[in-house]
N, C-alpha and C positions, 0 to 999 in steps of 0.2 A: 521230170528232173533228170539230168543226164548223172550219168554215172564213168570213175575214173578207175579202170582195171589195167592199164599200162604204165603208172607212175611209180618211180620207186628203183629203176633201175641205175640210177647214178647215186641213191643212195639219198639224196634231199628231200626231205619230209614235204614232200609237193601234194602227196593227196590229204595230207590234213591242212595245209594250207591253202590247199582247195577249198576242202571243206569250210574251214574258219569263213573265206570270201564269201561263201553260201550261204551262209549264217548270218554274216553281218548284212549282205543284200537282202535276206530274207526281211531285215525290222519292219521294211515297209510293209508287207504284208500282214504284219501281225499290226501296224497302227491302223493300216487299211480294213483290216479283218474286225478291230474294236470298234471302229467308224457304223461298220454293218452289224455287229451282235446290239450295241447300243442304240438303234434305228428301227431292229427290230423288237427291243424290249421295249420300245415306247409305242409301236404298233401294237404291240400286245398288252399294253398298260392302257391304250385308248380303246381297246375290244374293251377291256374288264369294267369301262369307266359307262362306255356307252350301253352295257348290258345293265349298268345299274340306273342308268336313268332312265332306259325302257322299261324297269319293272317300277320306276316308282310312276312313270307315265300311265301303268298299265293301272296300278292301283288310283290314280286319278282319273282317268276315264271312267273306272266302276264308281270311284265315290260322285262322281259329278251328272251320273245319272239317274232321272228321276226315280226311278225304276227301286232305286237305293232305298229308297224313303216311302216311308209309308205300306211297307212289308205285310201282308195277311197272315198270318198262322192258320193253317185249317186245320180241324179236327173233324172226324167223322165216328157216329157211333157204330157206326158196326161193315162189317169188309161189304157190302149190300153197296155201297157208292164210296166213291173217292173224289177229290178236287185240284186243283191248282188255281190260284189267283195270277191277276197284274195288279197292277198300283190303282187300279180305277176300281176295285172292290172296294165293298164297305164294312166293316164289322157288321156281325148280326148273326140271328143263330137262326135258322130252320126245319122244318119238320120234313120229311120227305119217304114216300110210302111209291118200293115200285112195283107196280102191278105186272108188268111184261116187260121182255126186252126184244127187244129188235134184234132180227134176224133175217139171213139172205136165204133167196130163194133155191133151189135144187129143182131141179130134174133130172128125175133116173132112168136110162134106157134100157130098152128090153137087151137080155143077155147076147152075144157071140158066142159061136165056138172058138173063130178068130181071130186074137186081135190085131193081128198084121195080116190080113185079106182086104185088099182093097175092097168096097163098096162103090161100086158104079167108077167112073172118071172123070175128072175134074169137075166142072160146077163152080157156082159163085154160090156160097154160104151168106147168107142173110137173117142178122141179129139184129130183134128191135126193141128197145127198154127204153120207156118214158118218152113212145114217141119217137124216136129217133133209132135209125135204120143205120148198122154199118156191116159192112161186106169184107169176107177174105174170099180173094181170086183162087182157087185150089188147082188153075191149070197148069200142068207139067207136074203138080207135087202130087204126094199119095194118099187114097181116100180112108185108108184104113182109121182103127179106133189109134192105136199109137200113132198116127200121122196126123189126124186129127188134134191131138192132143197138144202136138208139136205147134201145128199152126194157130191154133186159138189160144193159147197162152205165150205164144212170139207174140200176137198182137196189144199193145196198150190200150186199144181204144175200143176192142170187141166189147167191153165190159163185162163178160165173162172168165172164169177159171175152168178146165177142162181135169177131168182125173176119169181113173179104170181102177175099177174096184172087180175082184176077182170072188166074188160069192159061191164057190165049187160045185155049183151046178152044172151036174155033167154035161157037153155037149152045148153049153150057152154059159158057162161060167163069169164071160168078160162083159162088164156093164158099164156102161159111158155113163158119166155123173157133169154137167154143168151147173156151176154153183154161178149165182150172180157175184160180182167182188165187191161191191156193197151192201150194207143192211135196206131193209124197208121195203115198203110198198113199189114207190115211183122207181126203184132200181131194179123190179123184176122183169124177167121176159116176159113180152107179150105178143111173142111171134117167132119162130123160126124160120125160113124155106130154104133151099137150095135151086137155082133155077141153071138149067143143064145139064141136071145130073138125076133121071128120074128115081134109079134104086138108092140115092143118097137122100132124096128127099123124102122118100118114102120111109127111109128109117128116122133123119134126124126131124123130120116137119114138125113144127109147135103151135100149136094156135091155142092163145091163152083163151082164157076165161069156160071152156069148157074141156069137157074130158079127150083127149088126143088117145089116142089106143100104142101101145108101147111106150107110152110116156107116165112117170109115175112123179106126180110132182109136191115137193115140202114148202109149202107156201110160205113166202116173206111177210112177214109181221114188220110194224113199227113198234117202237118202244112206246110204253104207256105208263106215267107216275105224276104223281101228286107234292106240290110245292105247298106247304102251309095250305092244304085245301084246293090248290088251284090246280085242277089235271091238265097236264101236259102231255103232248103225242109228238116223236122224233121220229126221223127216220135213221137217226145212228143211238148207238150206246154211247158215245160220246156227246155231250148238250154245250151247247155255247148258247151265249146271248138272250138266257133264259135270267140269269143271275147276272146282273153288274159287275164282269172283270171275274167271272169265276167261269172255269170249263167243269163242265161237271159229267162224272164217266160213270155208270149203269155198269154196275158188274152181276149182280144176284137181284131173282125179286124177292120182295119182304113180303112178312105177313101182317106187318103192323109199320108205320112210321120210323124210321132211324134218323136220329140228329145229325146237322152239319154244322160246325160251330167256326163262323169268322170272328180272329180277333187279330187286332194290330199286335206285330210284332217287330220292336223298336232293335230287339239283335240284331236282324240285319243290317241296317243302317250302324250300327256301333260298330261290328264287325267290320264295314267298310270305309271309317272312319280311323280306328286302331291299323288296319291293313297299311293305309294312307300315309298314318307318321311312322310306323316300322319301317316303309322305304325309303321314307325319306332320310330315316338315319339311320339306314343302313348306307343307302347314297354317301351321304359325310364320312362312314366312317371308309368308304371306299378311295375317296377323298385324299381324304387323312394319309390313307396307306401308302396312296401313291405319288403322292406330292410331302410324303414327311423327309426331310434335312436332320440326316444325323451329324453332329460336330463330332469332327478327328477325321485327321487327314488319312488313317487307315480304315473307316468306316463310309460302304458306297451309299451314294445319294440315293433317293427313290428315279425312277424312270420320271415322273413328271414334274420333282422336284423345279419350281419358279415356272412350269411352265401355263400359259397362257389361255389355254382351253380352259383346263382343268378349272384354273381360278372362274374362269366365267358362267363353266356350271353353274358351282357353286355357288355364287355371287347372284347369277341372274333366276336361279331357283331360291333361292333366299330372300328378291323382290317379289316373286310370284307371291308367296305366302306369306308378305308382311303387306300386299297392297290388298288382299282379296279382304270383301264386306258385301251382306249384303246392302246394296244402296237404300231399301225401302226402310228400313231399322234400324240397322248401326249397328247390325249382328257382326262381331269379327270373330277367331279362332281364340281368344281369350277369353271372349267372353262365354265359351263354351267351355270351358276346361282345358284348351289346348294352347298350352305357356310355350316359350322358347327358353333355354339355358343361357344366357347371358356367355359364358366362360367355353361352352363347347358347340354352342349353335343350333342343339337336339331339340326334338319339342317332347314334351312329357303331356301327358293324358290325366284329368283331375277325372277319376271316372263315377263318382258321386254327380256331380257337378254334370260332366256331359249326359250321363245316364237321365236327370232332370229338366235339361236341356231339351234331349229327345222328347220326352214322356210331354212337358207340358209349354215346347215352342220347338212343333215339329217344324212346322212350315218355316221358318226364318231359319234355321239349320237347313233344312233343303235350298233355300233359297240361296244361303251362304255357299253352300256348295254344288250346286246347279247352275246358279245364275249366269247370266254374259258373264259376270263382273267378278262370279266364282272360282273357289278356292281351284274345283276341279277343271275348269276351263283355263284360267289362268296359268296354270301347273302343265295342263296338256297342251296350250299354243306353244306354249314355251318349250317343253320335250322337243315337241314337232322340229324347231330351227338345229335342235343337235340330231336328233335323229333320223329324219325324213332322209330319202334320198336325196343326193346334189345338197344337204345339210351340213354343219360344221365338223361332227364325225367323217362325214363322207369325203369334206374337202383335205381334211389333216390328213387322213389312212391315205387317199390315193397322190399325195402331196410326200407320205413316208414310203411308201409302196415305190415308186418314181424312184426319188432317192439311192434306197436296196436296189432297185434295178440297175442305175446306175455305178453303185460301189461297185457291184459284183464286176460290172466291167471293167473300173479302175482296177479292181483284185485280179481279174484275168488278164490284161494286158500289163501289169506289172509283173505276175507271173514268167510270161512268155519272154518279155523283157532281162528279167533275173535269167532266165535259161539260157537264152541266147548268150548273154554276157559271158556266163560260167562256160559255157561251150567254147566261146572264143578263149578263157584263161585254158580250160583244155588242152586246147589245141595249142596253143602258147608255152604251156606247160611240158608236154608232151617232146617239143622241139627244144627247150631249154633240159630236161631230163637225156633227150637221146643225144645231144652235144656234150655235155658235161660227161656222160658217159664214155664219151669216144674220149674225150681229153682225158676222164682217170685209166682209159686201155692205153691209149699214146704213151701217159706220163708212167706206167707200169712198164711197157715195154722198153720205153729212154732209161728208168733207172735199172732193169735188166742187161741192157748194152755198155751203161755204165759200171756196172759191176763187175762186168766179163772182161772192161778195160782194164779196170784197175788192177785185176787179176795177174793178166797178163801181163802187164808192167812189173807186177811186184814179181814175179818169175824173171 
């Protein structure tokens, strides 16, 4: 913005007629300037709109999977074992007595005084567990116990963990510990060598199944317990596919049997049915907020008010959930407790009604909302077309985004324009001040000469 520190000297109020011009030039800017603040409160009205149908999306994807229905509850009697279910468990209660757990194997090496002296020089390290042989190359790296340490736990696939336990035995203190990284039998060492490296071999060499000299070894167990009678042997504390849809985790052995109790439990699914109509009216009333028309011409519209998206939301997520049924029955959301309000569009929850729903026609409630043809599917293709990328949020935002890109440049080049303008009344101004000036010094001097006349006359 230019600035007028020259005018003023004839005396004509030119720098606030300046100014006035700059003001009234400036309007466009300010219609220009509401063109872009309104562009951006609709961009920021379609963030708010599209965050609420991704949550009610989100809540649809949960209810529409199987996963939803038909919930385990576990109990277990005593901290001796724990569980978690999937949908493929069955109610039912069991006995289980566990006699061992499963355990990795150890080997402990004879003590160092050193544990950063190298041992021999490089060498290829050779580990064999269940049969199977894998090598770390150790040329150019260092042989010591900390170097070692370094290289067998860099490796993923050694199958072992490497540690130095310092037992203050003077003079041999430092002892190398190889633990297997899994429990059981089949994940123990059954072999170590090193080949080219003979004083490495000579300290780490393993040959299972009999006694190795410097080598002190805590043998791998498998886990051992009893299902209703039936022994079972793992090679982890953790069981799968022992029980239908239950993982079952070995934490203490018992002296006697502890219970594990499956029973259905129909909250889950409740839970993610309630979750379901909370977004959805919460969705409406998001809705509502943004597209509500206040009357008076002194009170401002909403950002979305009449606008076109918005309605369609609403409109085509209001068919999602009046078209969905299960096909095989005639299960719909009414007939589960879940009514719509007539007057505000909400749905309400009859929770007697749904609660017996669940309890005694679970599967046709799953079905309703699982199905192709389901609530939760139906709900979710639909999200999908406003949501996805290259979706109808995506095409409106970067359609307003464009827009703001463009005002801004109307605003800057109308700017630059108003400058320039005013620069030229300046300059215009400037020459109209220092002429009027010269004509009030002229017209000041003339009536000086005239006065000197008259003077001299009247003498």
């Amino acid at each position: 913005m230019a600035t007028v520190n020259s005018l003023g000297l004839s005396g004509l109020p030119l720098s606030s007629l300046l100014e006035s011009l700059r003001t009234n030039e400036s309007q466009i800017l300010n219609t220009i300037k509401d063109r872009q603040t309104a562009a951006e409160t609709k961009l920021s009205a379609y963030s708010k709109l599209k965050d609420a149908v991704a949550a009610f999306q989100k809540t649809a994807q949960a209810v529409g999977k199987a996963d939803s229905f038909g919930a385990i509850a576990v109990k277990a009697g005593s901290e001796a074992i724990s569980a978690t279910t999937s949908s493929s468990a069955i109610p039912g209660q069991y006995s289980i007595q566990v006699d061992k757990l499963a355990s990795a194997q150890t080997l402990v090496y004879a003590g160092q005084a050193d544990r950063a002296a190298d041992i021999g020089t490089g060498g290829t390290l050779k580990i064999t567990i269940n049969g199977e042989e894998k090598s770390i190359d150790l040329s150019g790296k260092g042989t010591s116990l900390d170097s070692l340490v370094v290289a067998i736990n860099a490796d993923k696939d050694i199958g072992v963990n490497a540690t130095i336990v310092n037992d203050g035995t003077p003079g041999s203190q430092y002892r190398l510990l190889l633990t297997s990284r899994e429990t059981g039998a089949q994940n123990a060492v059954t072999n170590i060598a090193v080949d080219g490296n003979a004083d490495l071999e000579s300290f780490l060499g393993y040959a299972g199944g009999g006694s190795t000299a410097g080598v002190t070894v805590q043998d791998a167990t498998n886990a051992e317990f009893s299902i209703n009678g039936i022994a079972v042997t793992s090679q982890s504390n953790t069981v799968e596919n022992v029980i239908d849809g239950v993982k079952l985790t070995l934490n203490q052995t018992t002296t006697s049997a502890t219970n594990l109790t499956l029973t259905r439990d129909d909250s889950v699914p409740k839970k993610a049915v309630e979750d379901f109509v909370k977004a959805y009216n919460s969705l409406l009333d998001t809705v509502g907020t943004l597209t509500k028309y206040t009357v008076g011409a002194d009170k401002p519209s909403s950002p979305l008010t009449g606008d076109s998206l918005a309605r369609s939301v609403q409109t085509r997520m209001r068919d999602a959930l009046s078209g969905a049924i299960d096909s095989a029955n005639g299960t719909t959301l009414s007939k589960i407790g879940i009514t719509t309000d007539p007057k505000t569009g909400k749905l309400s929850i009859d929770d007697a009604k749904l609660t017996k729903a669940l309890s005694e026609d679970l599967d046709n409630v799953k079905s309703l909302f699982t199905g192709a043809s389901g609530v939760g599917t139906r709900v979710d293709q639909t999200a999908e077309t406003f949501t996805r990328a290259g979706g109808l949020f995506s095409t409106a935002t970067d359609g307003l985004n464009k827009t703001i890109s463009d005002i801004k440049k109307q605003y800057d080049a109308a700017s630059d324009r108003i400058d320039q303008r005013m620069e030229t009344y300046r300059a215009q101004f400037t020459q109209l001040d220092t002429m009027v000036s010269q004509m009030n010094s002229l017209s000041s001097y003339l009536s000086q000469q005239l006065s000197a006349l008259n003077g001299t006359k009247n003498k």
